[in-house]
N, C-alpha and C positions, 0 to 999 in steps of 0.2 A: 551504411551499416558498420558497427564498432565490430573490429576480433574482440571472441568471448574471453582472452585473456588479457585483454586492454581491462575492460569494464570488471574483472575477478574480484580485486579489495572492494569494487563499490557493491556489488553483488554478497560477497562476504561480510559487507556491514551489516546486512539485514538478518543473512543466513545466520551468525552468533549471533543475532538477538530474539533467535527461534522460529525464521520466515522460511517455508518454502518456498523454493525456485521455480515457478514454471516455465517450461519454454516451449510447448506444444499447444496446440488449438483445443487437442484432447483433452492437457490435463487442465487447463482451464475451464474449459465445461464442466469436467468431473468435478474441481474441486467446488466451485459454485452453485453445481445445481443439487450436489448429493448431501448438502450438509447444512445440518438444523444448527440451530446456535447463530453464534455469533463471529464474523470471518473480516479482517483488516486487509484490505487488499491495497499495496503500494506500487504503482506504475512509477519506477526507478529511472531515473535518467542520469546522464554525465554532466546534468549541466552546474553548474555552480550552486544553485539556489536549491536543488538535490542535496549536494555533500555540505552544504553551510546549514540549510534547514531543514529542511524534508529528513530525511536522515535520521539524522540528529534528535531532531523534534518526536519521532516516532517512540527511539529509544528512550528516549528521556519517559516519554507517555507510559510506558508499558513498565516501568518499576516500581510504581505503588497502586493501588488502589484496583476495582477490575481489571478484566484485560479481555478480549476477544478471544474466543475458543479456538480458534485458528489463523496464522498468520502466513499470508500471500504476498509473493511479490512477483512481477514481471518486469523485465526491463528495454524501455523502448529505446531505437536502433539496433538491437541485437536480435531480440526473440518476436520478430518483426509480427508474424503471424500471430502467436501465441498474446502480443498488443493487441492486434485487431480484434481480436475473440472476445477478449477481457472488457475492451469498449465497449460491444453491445451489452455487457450487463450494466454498465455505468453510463446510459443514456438515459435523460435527455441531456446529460451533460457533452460536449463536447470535447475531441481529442486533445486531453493534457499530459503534458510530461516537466515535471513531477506531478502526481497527483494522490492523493489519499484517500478510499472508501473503503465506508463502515458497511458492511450487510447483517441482516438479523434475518434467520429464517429465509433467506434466499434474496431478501427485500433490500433495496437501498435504502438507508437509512442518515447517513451522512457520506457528504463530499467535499474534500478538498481539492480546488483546485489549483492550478498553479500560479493565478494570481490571485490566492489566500494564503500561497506561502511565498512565494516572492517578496523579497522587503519586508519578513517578519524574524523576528527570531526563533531561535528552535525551542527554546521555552514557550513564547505563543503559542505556536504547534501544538506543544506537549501540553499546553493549558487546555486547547480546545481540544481534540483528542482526548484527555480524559475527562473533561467534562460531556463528552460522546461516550466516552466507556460509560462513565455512571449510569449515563440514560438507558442503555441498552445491554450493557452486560452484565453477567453473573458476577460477584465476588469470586475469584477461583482460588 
């Protein structure tokens, strides 16, 4: 497990680009089960292929065009539980880190996972991520 002040700048890339943090079982329930729209949920890691693409690619995604009503992130080795929680909504995929999903209405709707961003760049990302926002979200 990382100390939470190791993994803070990687944590803070998402949080300025308007992601809440979760780190409880709880609030990952709540935020998943209670909310209609459209929810970005990013499984953060420290790994390289995280801060080069995942990242990155997200950021990039979310300054034009829709966007998802709500933006999540959890980050695995640290908020260890608050991961495993998050996983059962993102099954039948298996546990990834980094990994990106879209939900609508509670439903998974798109998934990235970490070898769809390994060895891509963060524009890819951002390309297919918004061509997922168009499908599913509102213009906001």
């Amino acid at each position: 497990m990382y100390p939470p002040e190791l993994v803070l700048p990687m944590t803070r890339e998402l949080i300025e680009s308007g992601f809440e943090s979760l780190t409880t079982p709880m609030d990952v329930e709540k935020a998943l089960t209670s909310s209609k729209g459209t929810i970005l949920l990013v499984v953060n890691s420290v790994c390289g292929c995280a801060a080069a693409f995942a990242r990155p690619g997200v950021r990039i995604a979310l300054q034009h065009g829709p966007r998802p009503d709500k933006l999540l992130t959890v980050f695995a080795g640290v908020d260890q539980a608050a991961v495993a929680k998050a996983r059962e909504f993102l099954l039948p995929y298996p546990p990834s880190s980094p990994s990106i999903a879209l939900f609508k209405d509670g439903r998974l709707v798109h998934m990235l996972e970490r070898h769809h961003i390994e060895g891509r760049s963060a524009q890819m990302i951002a390309d297919n991520l918004a061509a997922a926002f168009s499908t599913y979200c509102n213009e906001n």
